[in-house]
C-alpha positions, -999 to 999 in steps of 0.1 A, spaced: 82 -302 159 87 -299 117 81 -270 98 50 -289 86 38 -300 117 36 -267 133 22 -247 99 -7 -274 101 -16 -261 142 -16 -219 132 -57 -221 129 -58 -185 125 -35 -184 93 -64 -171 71 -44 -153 40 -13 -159 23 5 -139 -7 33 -160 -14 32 -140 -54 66 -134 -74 84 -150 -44 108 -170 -70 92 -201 -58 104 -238 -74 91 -272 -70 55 -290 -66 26 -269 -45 28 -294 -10 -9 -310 -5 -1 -300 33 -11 -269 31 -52 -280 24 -44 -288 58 -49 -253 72 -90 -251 83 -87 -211 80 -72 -210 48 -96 -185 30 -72 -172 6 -39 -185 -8 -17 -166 -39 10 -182 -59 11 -159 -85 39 -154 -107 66 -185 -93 82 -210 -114 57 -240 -99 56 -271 -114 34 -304 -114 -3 -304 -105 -22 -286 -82 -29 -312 -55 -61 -327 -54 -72 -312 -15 -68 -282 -26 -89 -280 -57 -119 -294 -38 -113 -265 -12 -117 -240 -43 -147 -264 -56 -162 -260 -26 -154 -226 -25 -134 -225 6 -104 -217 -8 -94 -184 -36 -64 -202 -49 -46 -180 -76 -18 -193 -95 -15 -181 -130 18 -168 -145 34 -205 -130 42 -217 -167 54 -252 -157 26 -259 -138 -6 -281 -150 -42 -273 -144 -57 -295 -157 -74 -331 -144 -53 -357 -153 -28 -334 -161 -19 -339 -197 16 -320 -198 45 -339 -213 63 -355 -183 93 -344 -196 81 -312 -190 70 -311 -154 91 -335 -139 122 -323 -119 145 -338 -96 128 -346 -65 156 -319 -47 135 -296 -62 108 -302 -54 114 -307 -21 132 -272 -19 99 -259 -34 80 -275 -4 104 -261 21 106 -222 7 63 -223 8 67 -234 45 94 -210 55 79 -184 40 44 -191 58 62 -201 97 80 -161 89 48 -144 78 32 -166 113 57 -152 136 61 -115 125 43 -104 152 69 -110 176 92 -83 158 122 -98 155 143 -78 131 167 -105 117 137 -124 101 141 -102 70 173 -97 57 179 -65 56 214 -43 54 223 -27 89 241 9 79 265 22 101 266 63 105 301 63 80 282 40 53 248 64 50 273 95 50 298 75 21 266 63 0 250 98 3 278 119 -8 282 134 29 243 145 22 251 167 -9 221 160 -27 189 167 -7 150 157 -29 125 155 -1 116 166 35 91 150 52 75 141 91 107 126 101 134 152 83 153 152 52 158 124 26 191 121 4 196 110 -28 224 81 -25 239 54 -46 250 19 -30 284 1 -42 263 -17 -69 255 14 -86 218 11 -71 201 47 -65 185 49 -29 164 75 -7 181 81 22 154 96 51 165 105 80 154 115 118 158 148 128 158 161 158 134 184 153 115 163 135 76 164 149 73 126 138 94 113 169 117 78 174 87 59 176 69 66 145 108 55 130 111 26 146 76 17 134 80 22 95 113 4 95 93 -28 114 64 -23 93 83 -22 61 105 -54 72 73 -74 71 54 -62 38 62 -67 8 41 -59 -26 50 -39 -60 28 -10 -47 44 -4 -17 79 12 -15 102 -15 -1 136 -8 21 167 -17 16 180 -12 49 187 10 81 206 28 103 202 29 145 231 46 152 226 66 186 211 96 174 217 91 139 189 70 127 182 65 90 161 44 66 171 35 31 144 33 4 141 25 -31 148 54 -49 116 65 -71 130 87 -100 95 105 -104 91 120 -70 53 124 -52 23 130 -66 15 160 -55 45 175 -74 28 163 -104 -8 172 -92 1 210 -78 39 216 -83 63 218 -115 67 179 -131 48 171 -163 13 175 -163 -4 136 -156 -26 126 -187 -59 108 -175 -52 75 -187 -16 79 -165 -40 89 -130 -62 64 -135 -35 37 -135 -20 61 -106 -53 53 -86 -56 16 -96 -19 11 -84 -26 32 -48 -56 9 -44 -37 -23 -52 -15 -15 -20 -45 -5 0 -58 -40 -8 -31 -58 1 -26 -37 33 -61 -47 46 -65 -80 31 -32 -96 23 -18 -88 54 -29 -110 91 -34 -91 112 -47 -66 87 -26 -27 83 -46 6 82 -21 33 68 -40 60 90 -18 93 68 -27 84 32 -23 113 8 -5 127 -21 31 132 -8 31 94 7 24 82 -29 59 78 -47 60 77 -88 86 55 -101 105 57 -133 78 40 -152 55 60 -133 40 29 -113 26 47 -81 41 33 -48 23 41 -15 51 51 15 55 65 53 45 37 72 52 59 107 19 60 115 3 28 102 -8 0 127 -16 -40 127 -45 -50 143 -44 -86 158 -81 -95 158 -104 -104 127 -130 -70 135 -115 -37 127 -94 -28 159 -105 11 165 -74 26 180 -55 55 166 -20 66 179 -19 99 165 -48 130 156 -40 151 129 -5 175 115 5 203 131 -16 231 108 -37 205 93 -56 195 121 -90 205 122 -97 229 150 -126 215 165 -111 183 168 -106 173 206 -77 147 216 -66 129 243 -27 125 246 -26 104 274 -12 70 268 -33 42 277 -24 7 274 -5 -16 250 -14 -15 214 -25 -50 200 -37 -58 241 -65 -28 245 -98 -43 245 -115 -36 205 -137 -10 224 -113 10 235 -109 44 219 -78 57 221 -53 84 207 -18 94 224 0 108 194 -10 127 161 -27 107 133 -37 121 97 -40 153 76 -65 176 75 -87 172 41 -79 135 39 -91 128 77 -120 109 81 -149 130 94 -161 101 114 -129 107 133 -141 137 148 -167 115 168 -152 84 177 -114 97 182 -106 65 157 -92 51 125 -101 18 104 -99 2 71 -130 26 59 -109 55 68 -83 46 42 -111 39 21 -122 76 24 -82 94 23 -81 70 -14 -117 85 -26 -101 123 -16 -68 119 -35 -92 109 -64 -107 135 -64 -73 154 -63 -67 136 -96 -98 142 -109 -101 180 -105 -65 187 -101 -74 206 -69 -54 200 -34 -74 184 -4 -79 218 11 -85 247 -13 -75 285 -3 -104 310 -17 -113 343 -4 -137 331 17 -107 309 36 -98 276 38 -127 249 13 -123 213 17 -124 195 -22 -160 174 -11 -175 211 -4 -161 228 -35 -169 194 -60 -199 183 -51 -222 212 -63 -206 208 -98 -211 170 -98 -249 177 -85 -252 197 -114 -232 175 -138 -208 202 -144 -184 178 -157 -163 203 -176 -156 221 -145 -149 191 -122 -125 181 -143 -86 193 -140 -81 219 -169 -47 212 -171 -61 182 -187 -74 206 -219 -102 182 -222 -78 153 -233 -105 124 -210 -129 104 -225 -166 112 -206 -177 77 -197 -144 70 -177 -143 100 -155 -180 102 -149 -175 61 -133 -136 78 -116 -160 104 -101 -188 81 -85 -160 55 -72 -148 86 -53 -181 96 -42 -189 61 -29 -152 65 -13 -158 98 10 -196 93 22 -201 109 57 -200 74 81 -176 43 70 -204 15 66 -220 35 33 -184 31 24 -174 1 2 -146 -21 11 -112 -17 -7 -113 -50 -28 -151 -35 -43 -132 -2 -50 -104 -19 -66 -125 -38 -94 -147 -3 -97 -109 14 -108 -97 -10 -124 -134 -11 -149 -122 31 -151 -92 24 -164 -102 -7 -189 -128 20 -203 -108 50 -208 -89 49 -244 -49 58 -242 -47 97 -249 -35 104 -287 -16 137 -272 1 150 -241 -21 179 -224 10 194 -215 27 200 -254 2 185 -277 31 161 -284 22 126 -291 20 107 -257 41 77 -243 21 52 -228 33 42 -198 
């Protein structure tokens, strides 16, 4: 059977984010042949010719959300009214164009089955990862699974180099499951992987390299204090992966351990959500409620109970099922609904991005340390925003360098976020417009509120 013929039998095939892919040629008509089609994005390709007629009565008819803007050889309009000089290319082209769009789609189809080699990625022996590291002489993160290296590839390219330890409490499965995930995602907000190493015991994954470290070293540690404009677009960026994770992805990915170290700054400071160890696919439409792990060693609330008994096959257990065999989540950004239904879903992330908001808003951690013990962020903030204390909410490091309007909207986006049960929560894609409105509104700071000196936008 063709490519073509087998794309047009995949029923289920309900989203596609083909965006920034590199894409040449004509859009093929073919694909208005997909019934499910809900949502197709060919952002940002080097398309040419007119959008085929099938598909603009889909979006006419409003069966189909077709993006494809930034495509600046491709027409629009109806007739198209381009020169033909312009948009017509050797029919090679075009029919490359054609083919790319279908491979694409048949790899995205079969993912599911795992099978390493349909993403290219480099395979690192033990020698290489030791060579590119500098025999591990330059050490900028620990995390679940160990240590990360700085390295540097023969190209000059700077790399993280993560590795498993073996004391690491995130074992060989939560490793095995970031470098799948990660093989099979792709987006500018989510950190992307260069390659890995399964080397007997010596396993390793090789990241991007983000100059800027996490965002908790900027929220609670010693890098330069974030101006507002800077964690609103921090936000905006985190929320832009979430999106795609839910709703760009089929069968959909709930991260499940959101929070401010597993957000990765760049050197433009373009926020990049990481550790995919614990994340999971879900094969049907409905939120699948199944969570493989409940809560971090010292984060974990203590009147949380857990089963660690595994049960079943993940992506067979009927959707009822509520199970947990391995540690899932940190405490102050762990849904409270967890506590009652031992279980994780798209809300949940919803309610880790409306906590590390709040982190950005007040410039507090999730879990505060006081006298009186241990205070999650929702218990100390939401007296103050009751009262509409918002020069106390606010972080101070800030020295009042925000604009009102902006973080009074920041702060009810992260109230809607962190409600008490996930169906007063909104849905990422509503969340995403309400950040993005924040950030339109709030004016670019004229200084810095770390020096007073005259701030770089970013």
């Amino acid at each position: 059977m063709r490519y073509i013929e087998l794309l047009a039998t995949q029923t289920c095939l309900c989203f596609r984010d083909l965006s920034n892919n590199e894409l040449i040629g004509a859009i093929p008509e073919t694909l208005a042949n997909l019934p499910k089609l809900r949502i197709l994005n060919l952002s940002g390709n080097k398309l040419n010719g007119s959008i085929p007629k099938a598909l603009k009565r889909r979006v006419k008819d409003k069966k189909l959300v077709l993006s494809t803007k930034d495509n600046p050889d491709l027409c629009r309009a109806s007739p198209c009214t381009k020169n033909k000089s312009s948009i017509l290319v050797p029919v090679i082209a075009s029919v490359s164009g054609v083919v790319v769009i279908i491979c694409l789609v048949t790899i995205w189809l079969i993912r599911r089955k795992q099978i390493r080699g349909m993403v290219r990625l480099r395979s690192f022996n033990y020698g290489e990862i030791t060579r590119i590291t500098g025999n591990f002489g330059t050490e900028i993160g620990v995390g679940g699974f160990g240590k990360v290296y700085l390295g540097t590839l023969e190209n000059g390219t700077k790399v993280a180099v993560k590795m498993l330890s073996e004391k690491s409490w995130q074992g060989d499965r939560e490793f095995q499951a970031e470098e799948k995930q990660l093989m099979i995602v792709h987006h500018a907000n989510l950190v992307s992987l260069h390659g890995y190493c399964d080397h007997s015991k010596n396993k390793a994954l090789v990241y991007e390299y983000m100059a800027n470290g996490n965002l908790q070293q900027h929220l609670h540690g010693d890098k330069p204090v974030l101006t507002w404009k800077q964690r609103l677009r921090i936000i905006v960026d985190v929320a832009k992966g979430l999106e795609y994770l839910h709703n760009g992805c089929n069968p959909p990915i709930i991260h499940r351990d959101l929070k401010a170290t597993n957000i990765l700054l760049n050197e433009k400071m373009q926020a990049k959500i990481s550790d995919f160890g614990l994340s999971r696919t879900f094969t049907a439409e409905t939120d699948a409620h199944v969570s493989t792990r409940a809560g971090t060693p010292g984060y974990l609330d203590l009147d949380t109970h857990v089963s660690t008994r595994d049960v079943g096959t993940l992506g067979y257990l009927d959707l009822d099922t509520h199970v947990s065999t391995r540690d899932v989540g940190t405490l102050g950004y762990l849904d409270p609904e967890y506590h009652s239904t031992i279980s994780l879903n798209k809300k949940s992330d919803v309610f880790t991005l409306g906590i590390i908001l709040l982190e950005l808003i007040t410039g507090h951690p999730a879990m505060m340390t006081k006298q009186e013990g241990n205070v999650h962020i929702l218990d100390w903030a939401n007296s103050l925003i009751e009262s509409k204390n918002l020069q106390k909410i606010m972080d101070p490091k800030l020295k009042g360098e925000y604009d009102s309007t902006s973080a009074w909207k920041a702060i009810r986006v992260a109230e809607s976020c962190t409600k008490p049960t996930g169906d007063q929560r909104p849905d990422i894609d509503h969340v995403l417009a309400e950040l993005k409105d924040c950030l339109k509104t709030a004016p670019e700071p004229e200084k810095s509120p770390e020096d007073g000196k005259q701030n770089e936008k970013v």
